[in-house]
C-alpha positions, 0 to 999 in steps of 0.5 A: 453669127450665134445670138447674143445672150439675151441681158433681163432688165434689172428692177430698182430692188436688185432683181431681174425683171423675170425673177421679180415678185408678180403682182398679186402673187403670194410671197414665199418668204415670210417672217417667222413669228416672234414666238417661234424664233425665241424657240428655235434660238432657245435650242442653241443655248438650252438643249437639257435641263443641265444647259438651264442650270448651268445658265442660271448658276452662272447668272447667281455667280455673276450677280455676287452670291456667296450661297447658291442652291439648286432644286431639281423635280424628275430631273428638271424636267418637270421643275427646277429652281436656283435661289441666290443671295446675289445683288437681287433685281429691281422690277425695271431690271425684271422686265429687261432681263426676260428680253433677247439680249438685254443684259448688264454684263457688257458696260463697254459694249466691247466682246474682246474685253469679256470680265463676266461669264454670262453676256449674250443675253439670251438664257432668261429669254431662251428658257420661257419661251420654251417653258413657264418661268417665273423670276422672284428677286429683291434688291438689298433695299427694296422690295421683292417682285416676280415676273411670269413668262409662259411660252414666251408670253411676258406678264407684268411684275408683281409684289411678291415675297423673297429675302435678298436675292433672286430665285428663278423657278422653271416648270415644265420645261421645253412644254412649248416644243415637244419634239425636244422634250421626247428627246430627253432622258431618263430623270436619272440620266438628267439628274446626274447631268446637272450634278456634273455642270453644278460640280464643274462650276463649283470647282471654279469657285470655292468660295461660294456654297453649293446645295443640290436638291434632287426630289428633295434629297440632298445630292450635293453639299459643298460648303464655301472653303474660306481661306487663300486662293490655293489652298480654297481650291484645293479643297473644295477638288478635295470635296468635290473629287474625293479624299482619295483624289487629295491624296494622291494628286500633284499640284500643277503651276506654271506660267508663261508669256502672261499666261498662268497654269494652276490646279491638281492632276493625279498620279499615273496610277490613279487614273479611269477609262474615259475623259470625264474625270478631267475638268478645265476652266478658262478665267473662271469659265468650264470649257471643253475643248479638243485642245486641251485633251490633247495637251493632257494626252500628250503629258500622260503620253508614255505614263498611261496605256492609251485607253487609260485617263488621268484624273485632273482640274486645271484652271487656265488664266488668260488675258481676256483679248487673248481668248474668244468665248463668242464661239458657241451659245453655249458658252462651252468652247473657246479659241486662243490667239496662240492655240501652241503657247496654250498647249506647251503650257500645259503639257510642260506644267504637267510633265514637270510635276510628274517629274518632280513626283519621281517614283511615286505611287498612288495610295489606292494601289495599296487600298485596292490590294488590302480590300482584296484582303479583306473580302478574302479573295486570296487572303490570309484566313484571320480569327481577329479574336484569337489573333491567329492567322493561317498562312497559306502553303504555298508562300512560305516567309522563312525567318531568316534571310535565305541562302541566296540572299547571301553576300555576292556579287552577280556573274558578269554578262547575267544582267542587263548592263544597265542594273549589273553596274549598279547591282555591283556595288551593293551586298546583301545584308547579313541577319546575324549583325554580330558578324557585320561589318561596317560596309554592310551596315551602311548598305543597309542603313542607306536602303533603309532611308530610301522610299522602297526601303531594303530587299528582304525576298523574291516571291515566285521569281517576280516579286521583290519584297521590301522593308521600311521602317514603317511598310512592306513593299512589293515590286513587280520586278519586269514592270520596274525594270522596263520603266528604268530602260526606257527612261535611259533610253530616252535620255541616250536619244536626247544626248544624241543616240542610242549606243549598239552592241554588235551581235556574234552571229548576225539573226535572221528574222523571217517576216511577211514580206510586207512587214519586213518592207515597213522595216527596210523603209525605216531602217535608218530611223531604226538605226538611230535607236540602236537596231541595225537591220539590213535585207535579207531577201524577201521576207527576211532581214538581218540584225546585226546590232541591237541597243547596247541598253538591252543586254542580251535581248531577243532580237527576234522577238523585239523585230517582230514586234516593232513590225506588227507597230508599224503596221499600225503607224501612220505612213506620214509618221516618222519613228521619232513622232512615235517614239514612245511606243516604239521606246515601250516595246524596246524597253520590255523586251531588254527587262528584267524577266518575270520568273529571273531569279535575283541575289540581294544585291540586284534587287537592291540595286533596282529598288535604288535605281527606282528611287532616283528615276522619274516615273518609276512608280509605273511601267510604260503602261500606267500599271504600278510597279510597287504596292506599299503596305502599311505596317498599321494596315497589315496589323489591322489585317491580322487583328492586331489594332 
C-alpha cells in the first residue's frame, strides 16, 4: 500500500507548522516606512510637472475661483505655483488637507455620487513627499496661514500674508525621489505639458480666468468669457484653439437616454496628422479615452484619409451613477455602464452636423492657397504700386466665353449616367445677353444663387472655374466627382443594393493566384455592390457586370485594386464592416477623370450636383474639392485695396 501523504499541523495563525515563522528568526516581511510609501503613492498621481498643475488647478476649480494663475520656473521642475481666489482654508483645514485621504469633496462618503473633480485626497499629500511644499490660504473672514511640507515631513502652520484664497508653491520637485527626476524632459518639453492640461481645464470652464507664467512670460492669457452657457464656450475654444478653429468649426448637440453631447468639431478640410487637437471632457472632467477615439474615428471614417485628424472639443453630460471616474489615480480614464449608448451618441451627433454642413469647405483651404500667392510660389508677378500684374503664359483667361462652352448638350454615353442626367438639363450661358433667351437667364440666374456660383472655365482639362457675385471658386473636377458617386453609392446600398450593367464582352482580369482567391471568397458580398465576378481558372476571373453608377469604368483596373484592399482586410472582415473603402476605390475609379475635357453644361451640372450632396466639399480622402476666393483677397493680391 503507497504512504498516505503526510498532512502538517496547522498553527492558530493559519500556517503549517513548517511554513510558521521560527523563534528567533528574522522576518522577511516588514513594513515600509511612512515616508517611503506616501512616495511610491505619490508616483501614481504625480508622474510630471504638468500631473501637479493639473491637481492643483482642479483643486482652485473645486474651491470656487473665478481667477486661476499659474506660475512655472525650468518647466516645474525647479518651482511652480497656482494662486486662486477660492473659498480659502482655515489653519485646522491646512493641517488635514497635507494628510493622505482627507479631503471635503465627499459629504456622503458615496464614490457613485461624485459632483467634484478632485476626491481621493491624495494630491496635496502625493506632492510633499516627493517635493518641498508650501500652503498659503486665507479664508473671506479670517486670517492668512501657510503650512510647510518638506519630504514629507509636516511643520506647523504659521501666520503668513495672502488676500483671500490659496496659493500652493512647489519647489524642487520629485528632489526626494531622483530616479523619477532624471526621468523628466527637457523644461521646454514640461513646459509645453503644462500649457496643454491648463488649456484642456480652461476649456471645461470659460467662466474662470487663466494665466500662465512661464519664467515670467506670459504664455497663456484667457480671460473669463461672460455670457450664456453656449456661447461662453464657444469662445473661450475660439480663444484657446484659434480664430481659424471658430470659423471653420460645426456646432455639435445631441441628446440621448439622459445623456447630452455638445461642443464644436471642424470641417473635414480642416483637420492634423495626429489626436492631440482632440479634447473631450466628461461632466466637466478632461478624459482621455480609446473609446471616444474611436467614436471620432468612426464619425470621420469615409471623410478623412486614415492617417488624418479632425480638430474637435466635446464635452459629454452624464449622470454621476452612470460614469465611474475611480478607474485611475490620475483621474484621466473613466468607464461607462453603457459604453455603446456613449458611442452611438457621438458618432451620430457628429455625422449629423457634417451633414448638415453639405459641401462646405474650411476657409484655411482658400488662406493656404492665397499665402502661396503672396510668397510667390507660382503666383502672379504684382507691382502693388503701378497696379500692374504680369500673367503667366501659360494660363491665358480669354475674355469671353470660349467656343466650347457654347450652348449644347453633351453626346449620349460620354459621361457617367449619374452627371450626364443632370448635365442634360442645363445650357451654358451665353455672353452677348442681347441674344439670351429667358431659359438661359434663368439657368444663370439659378448657378448664380448657389454656393459654387456659375462655370466660367476649365483649366488643363481639371480645373472648373466659377463665378459668384462675390468669389472665384476653383474645383478639382475628378476629386468632386468621386464624392458625388460614392455618396450615391451609399445611398443605393441603403435602398437595398447596387444596380449592374452588364458588360458587352465579359473582361478577363489576370491576378496572383492568391489574390484572385480573396476575390472568389467574397464574390457574393461583391455582388451586392454591383460587380459580378466569376473564376476563370487559376489566376484569373471574369467580370461580367459592374456597378451601373460607374458608367464605363476600367473594370480592370478597379478588380486589381479591391484585390490588393483585400490583401490588407482582416479575414474575419466582411466587405460590408468595410464598406467605406471598398465604396472609395469604386467611386474613383467611375469618376470624372483629370484631364476630361467638359462643356458648360457639365460642369454646371457638377457644381449643382455638389450644392445639393452632404460631404461634397472633400473627396473620399479629406482632400478639398474646391477653393473659394474671395473677390476682396484677389484685389488685395493685385494691389487693388
Amino acid at each position: 500500500m503507497p504512504a498516505e501523504p503526510q498532512q502538517l499541523p496547522i498553527d492558530p495563525g493559519g500556517l503549517p507548522a513548517a511554513a510558521a515563522p521560527v523563534a528567533g528568526a528574522a522576518a522577511r516581511i516588514r513594513r515600509l516606512p511612512d515616508t517611503l510609501v506616501n512616495q511610491i503613492a505619490a508616483g501614481e498621481v504625480v508622474e510630471r510637472p504638468s500631473s501637479a498643475v493639473k491637481e492643483l488647478v482642479e483643486n482652485a476649480i473645486d474651491a470656487g475661483a473665478r481667477r486661476i494663475e499659474v506660475r512655472l520656473r525650468d518647466g516645474g521642475r525647479a518651482e511652480l505655483a497656482v494662486t486662486d481666489d477660492g473659498c480659502g482654508m482655515s489653519p485646522e483645514d491646512l493641517v488635514l488637507a497635507v494628510e493622505r485621504h482627507a479631503t471635503s469633496k465627499l459629504p456622503d462618503a458615496r464614490l457613485d455620487r461624485i459632483r467634484s473633480l478632485g476626491f481621493r485626497g491624495e494630491a496635496l499629500p502625493s506632492i510633499g513627499a516627493v517635493s518641498r511644499l508650501s500652503v498659503t490660504s486665507r479664508t473671506a473672514d479670517g486670517d492668512a496661514w501657510c503650512l510647510r511640507v518638506d519630504g514629507g515631513a509636516i511643520a506647523a502652520p504659521e501666520p503668513a500674508a495672502h488676500p483671500p484664497g490659496t496659493t500652493v508653491r512647489v519647489r524642487d520637485l520629485f528632489y526626494a525621489t531622483p530616479a523619477r527626476l532624471k526621468f523628466l524632459k527637457t523644461d521646454r518639453t514640461e513646459s509645453a505639458h503644462v500649457q496643454d492640461m491648463v488649456k484642456r481645464l480652461a476649456m471645461t470652464r470659460p467662466d474662470i480666468g487663466f494665466t500662465l507664467y512661464d519664467d515670467d512670460r506670459r504664455a497663456i492669457n484667457l480671460p473669463a468669457c461672460p455670457g450664456e452657457a453656449l456661447a461662453a464656450r464657444a469662445a473661450r475654444l475660439g480663444q484657446v484653439l484659434g480664430q481659424a478653429f471658430a470659423e471653420n468649426a460645426l456646432p455639435i448637440e445631441a441628446e440621448r437616454d439622459g445623456l447630452r453631447l455638445e461642443g464644436l468639431a471642424s470641417l473635414p478640410t480642416m483637420n492634423r496628422g495626429n489626436a492631440r487637437a482632440q479634447f473631450i471632457a466628461v461632466n466637466g472632467r478632461p478624459v482621455w479615452d480609446k473609446l471616444f477615439l474611436g467614436a471620432i474615428r468612426g464619425a470621420y471614417a469615409d471623410l478623412l484619409a486614415r492617417d488624418r485628424h479632425p480638430i474637435l472639443a466635446l464635452f459629454l453630460t452624464v449622470p454621476e451613477a452612470v460614469v465611474d471616474v475611480n478607474v485611475h489615480p490620475a483621474k484621466a480614464e473613466v468607464r461607462f455602464r453603457e459604453p455603446g449608448i456613449v458611442r452611438g451618441l457621438i458618432v451620430s451627433g457628429l455625422r449629423h452636423a457634417l451633414a448638415e454642413a453639405g459641401h462646405r469647405a474650411s476657409t484655411t483651404v482658400s488662406q493656404a492657397a492665397l499665402g502661396r500667392f503672396r510668397a510667390g510660389e507660382g503666383g502672379p508677378v504684382d507691382n502693388p504700386q503701378s497696379g500692374l500684374a504680369l500673367q503667366r503664359p501659360d494660363v491665358q483667361m480669354p475674355a469671353r466665353m470660349p467656343a466650347w462652352a457654347a450652348p449644347s448638350r453633351p453626346a449620349a454615353g460620354s459621361l457617367p449616367p449619374g452627371l450626364a442626367a443632370a448635365a442634360a438639363a442645363y445650357h451654358a450661358p451665353v455672353t452677348d445677353r442681347s441674344r439670351a433667351d429667358p431659359a438661359e437667364e434663368a439657368i444663370e440666374a439659378e448657378a448664380a444663387g448657389g454656393r459654387l456660383g456659375l462655370a466660367k472655365a476649365q483649366l488643363h482639362g481639371t480645373y472648373i472655374v466659377a463665378q459668384t457675385p462675390d468669389s472665384l471658386v476653383i474645383v478639382d473636377q475628378h476629386a468632386a466627382h468621386e464624392r458625388l458617386v460614392y455618396e450615391r453609392m451609399k445611398a443605393a446600398l441603403a435602398a437595398g443594393g447596387v444596380t449592374r450593367q452588364g458588360l458587352l464582352l465579359p473582361e478577363v482580369v489576370e491576378l496572383d493566384p492568391a489574390d484572385a482567391e480573396r476575390l472568389m471568397a467574397r464574390a457574393d458580398e461583391l455582388r451586392e455592390l454591383g460587380l459580378a465576378l466569376e473564376s476563370f481558372g487559376p489566376g484569373a476571373v471574369l467580370v461580367r457586370e459592374t456597378p451601373a453608377l460607374l458608367g464605363n469604368c476600367d473594370a480592370a483596373g478597379l478588380v486589381r485594386d479591391l484585390a490588393d484592399e483585400l490583401a490588407e482586410f482582416e479575414q474575419t472582415l466582411s466587405l460590408k464592416d468595410r464598406l467605406d473603402e471598398v465604396c472609395s476605390t469604386m467611386a474613383c475609379h467611375g469618376s470624372v477623370r483629370a484631364g476630361r475635357a467638359l462643356n458648360g453644361a457639365e460642369m454646371n451640372a457638377l457644381l449643382r450636383q455638389m450644392e445639393a450632396v452632404p460631404h461634397s466639399g472633400q473627396c473620399n480622402h479629406g482632400r478639398p474639392t474646391y477653393v473659394e476666393l474671395k473677390l476682396a483677397d484677389v484685389e488685395r493680391l493685385f494691389g487693388r485695396r
